[in-house]
Structures are given as C-alpha cells and as structure tokens.
VMD Tcl script that draws the C-alpha trace (Angstrom):
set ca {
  {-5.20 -8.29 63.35}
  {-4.68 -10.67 66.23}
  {-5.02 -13.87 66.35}
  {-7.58 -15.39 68.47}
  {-8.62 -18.69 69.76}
  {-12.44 -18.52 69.17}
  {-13.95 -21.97 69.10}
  {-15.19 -21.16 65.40}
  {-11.49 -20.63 64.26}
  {-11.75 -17.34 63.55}
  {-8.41 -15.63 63.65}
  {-9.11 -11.85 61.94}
  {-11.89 -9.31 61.07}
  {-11.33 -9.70 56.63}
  {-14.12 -6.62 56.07}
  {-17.56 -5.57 56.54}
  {-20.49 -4.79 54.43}
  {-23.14 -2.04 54.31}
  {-25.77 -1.91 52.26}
  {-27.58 1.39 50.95}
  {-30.30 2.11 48.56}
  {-29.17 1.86 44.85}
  {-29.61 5.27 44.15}
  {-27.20 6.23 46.98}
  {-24.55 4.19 46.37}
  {-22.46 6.88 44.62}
  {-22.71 9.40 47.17}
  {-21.61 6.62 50.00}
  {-19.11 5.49 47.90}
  {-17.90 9.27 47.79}
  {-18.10 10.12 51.36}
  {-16.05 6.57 52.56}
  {-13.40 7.88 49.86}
  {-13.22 11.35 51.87}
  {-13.52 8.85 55.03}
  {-10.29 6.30 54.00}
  {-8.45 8.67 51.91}
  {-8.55 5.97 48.90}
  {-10.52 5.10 45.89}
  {-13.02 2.75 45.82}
  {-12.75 -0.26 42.84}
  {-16.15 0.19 42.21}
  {-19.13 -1.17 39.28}
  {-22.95 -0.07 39.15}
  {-23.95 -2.69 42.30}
  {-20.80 -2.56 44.84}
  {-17.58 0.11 45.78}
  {-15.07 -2.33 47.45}
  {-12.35 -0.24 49.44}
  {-9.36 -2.10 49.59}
  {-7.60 -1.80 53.60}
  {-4.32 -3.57 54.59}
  {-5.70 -6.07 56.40}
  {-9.19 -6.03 55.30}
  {-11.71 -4.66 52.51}
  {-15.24 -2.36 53.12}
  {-17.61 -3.26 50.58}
  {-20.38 -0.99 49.76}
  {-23.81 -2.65 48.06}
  {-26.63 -1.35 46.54}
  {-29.93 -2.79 47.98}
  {-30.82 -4.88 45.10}
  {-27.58 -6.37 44.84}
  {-27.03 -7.77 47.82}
  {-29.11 -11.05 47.67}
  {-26.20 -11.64 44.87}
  {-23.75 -11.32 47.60}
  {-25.64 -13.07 51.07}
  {-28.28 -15.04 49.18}
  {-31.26 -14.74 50.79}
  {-30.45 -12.32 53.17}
  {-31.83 -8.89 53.63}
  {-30.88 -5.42 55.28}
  {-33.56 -4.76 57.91}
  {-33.27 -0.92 57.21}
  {-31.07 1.46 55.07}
  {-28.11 2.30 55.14}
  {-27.17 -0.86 57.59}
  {-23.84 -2.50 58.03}
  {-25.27 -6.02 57.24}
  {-22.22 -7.88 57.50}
  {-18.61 -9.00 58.80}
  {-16.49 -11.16 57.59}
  {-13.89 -13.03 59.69}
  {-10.91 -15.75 58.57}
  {-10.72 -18.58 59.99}
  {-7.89 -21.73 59.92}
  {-9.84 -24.36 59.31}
  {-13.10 -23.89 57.73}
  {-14.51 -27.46 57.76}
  {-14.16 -27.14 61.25}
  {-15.77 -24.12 61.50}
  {-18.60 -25.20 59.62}
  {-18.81 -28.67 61.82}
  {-18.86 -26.16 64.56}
  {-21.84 -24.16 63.20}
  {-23.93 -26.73 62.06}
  {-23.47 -28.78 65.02}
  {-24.69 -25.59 67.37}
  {-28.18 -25.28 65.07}
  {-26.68 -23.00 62.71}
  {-27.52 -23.21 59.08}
  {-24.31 -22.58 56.52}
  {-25.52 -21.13 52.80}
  {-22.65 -20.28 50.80}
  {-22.12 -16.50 49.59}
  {-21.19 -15.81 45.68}
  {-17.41 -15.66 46.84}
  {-17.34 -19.35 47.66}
  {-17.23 -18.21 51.14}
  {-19.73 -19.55 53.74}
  {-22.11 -17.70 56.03}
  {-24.78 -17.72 58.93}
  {-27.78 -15.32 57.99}
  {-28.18 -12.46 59.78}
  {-31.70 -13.58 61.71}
  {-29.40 -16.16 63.22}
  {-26.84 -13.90 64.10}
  {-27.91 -11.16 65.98}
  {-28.62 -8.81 63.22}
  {-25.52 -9.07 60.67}
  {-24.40 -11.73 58.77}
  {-21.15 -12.97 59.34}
  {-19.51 -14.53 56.61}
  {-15.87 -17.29 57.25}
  {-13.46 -17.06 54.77}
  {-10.39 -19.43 54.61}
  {-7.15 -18.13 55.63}
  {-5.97 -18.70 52.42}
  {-8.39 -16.68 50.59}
  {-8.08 -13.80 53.11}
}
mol new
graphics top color blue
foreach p $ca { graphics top sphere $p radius 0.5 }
foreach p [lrange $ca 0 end-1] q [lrange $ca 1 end] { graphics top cylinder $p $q radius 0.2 }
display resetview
C-alpha cells in the first residue's frame, strides 16, 4: 500500500473484519475462498485469509467481543472493522486520546477506537512492526 501522512500515523490498510452469525461462518468462509482463490486458516470462531499485504478475517457473532472487546456488529453479516499500521503507535494513541477518543486494546495487543466512535466500524492501529 502507500504510504500516507495521516496525522494518526497510519501508513497502510493491514485487513478488515466481518462478522456473520455463527452458524454461517462456514458457508462465508467458503464463498471468500471462491472470492480470493485461497484457503482460509480457519478454527470454529474465525477464517483468517491471508493477502500480500493484508489479511480478511471472518468472525462468528459470538466471537467477536474476544476480538474488539466490547464492541458489537450493528447487523449481520457487517464488515465491523479495519485495521491500519501505523509508525509510531504511542503517537497515535496521544493523538486519539487527546481528540476525545477512547483506546481499549484488542486480544492481538493491538489498540482500537470502538465502532460508535468511529462512524460505524472499528478501526483497529497496529505497529508497523507487527504488520
């Protein structure tokens, strides 16, 4: 992706999430691997598909407060996420929190601003390093 000069640091797009209902999970995770052309690396809760410069991570309904604590999909199936690297991510979150934005951290480590404060999808900073 291209780098960028977004006050929040953010430099590339790292992946997206969308969230289904549990009991369609397999037959998303089916239809993105007839979408992508590639297998999924996939348990019971999630299907991650694995792009060159990013990842598309399917989630069942009731595993996704294990992924953006506290955060919900407003309706199903719903893309209720991005995730974008960033250089510096103190910075970023000095950024955010000075703005009126509050930070919770995902289960990756990474950090994130709830989707109520974000115009309806989560969007989750990841280091550069991580990405």
């Amino acid at each position: 992706m291209a780098t960028g000069s977004h006050p929040n640091g953010a430099i590339s797009v790292a992946g997206s999430i969308l969230c289904v209902a549990d009991d369609d999970l397999p037959a998303f995770t089916a239809r993105y691997e007839k979408y992508i052309n590639r297998a999924a690396r996939a348990d019971a809760h999630t299907a991650v598909f694995d792009l060159e410069d990013s990842q598309v991570t399917l989630v069942g309904s009731s595993a996704l407060n294990s992924i953006l604590p506290r955060d919900r999909a407003p309706k199903l199936p719903a893309f209720v996420a991005y995730a974008v690297t960033v250089r510096n991510i103190d910075l970023t979150r000095t950024l955010l929190l000075d703005n009126g934005f509050s930070v919770k951290v995902c289960s990756s480590a990474d950090m994130f601003v709830r989707a109520d404060q974000a115009l309806g999808a989560a969007v989750v900073f990841r280091p550069e390093q991580n990405s």
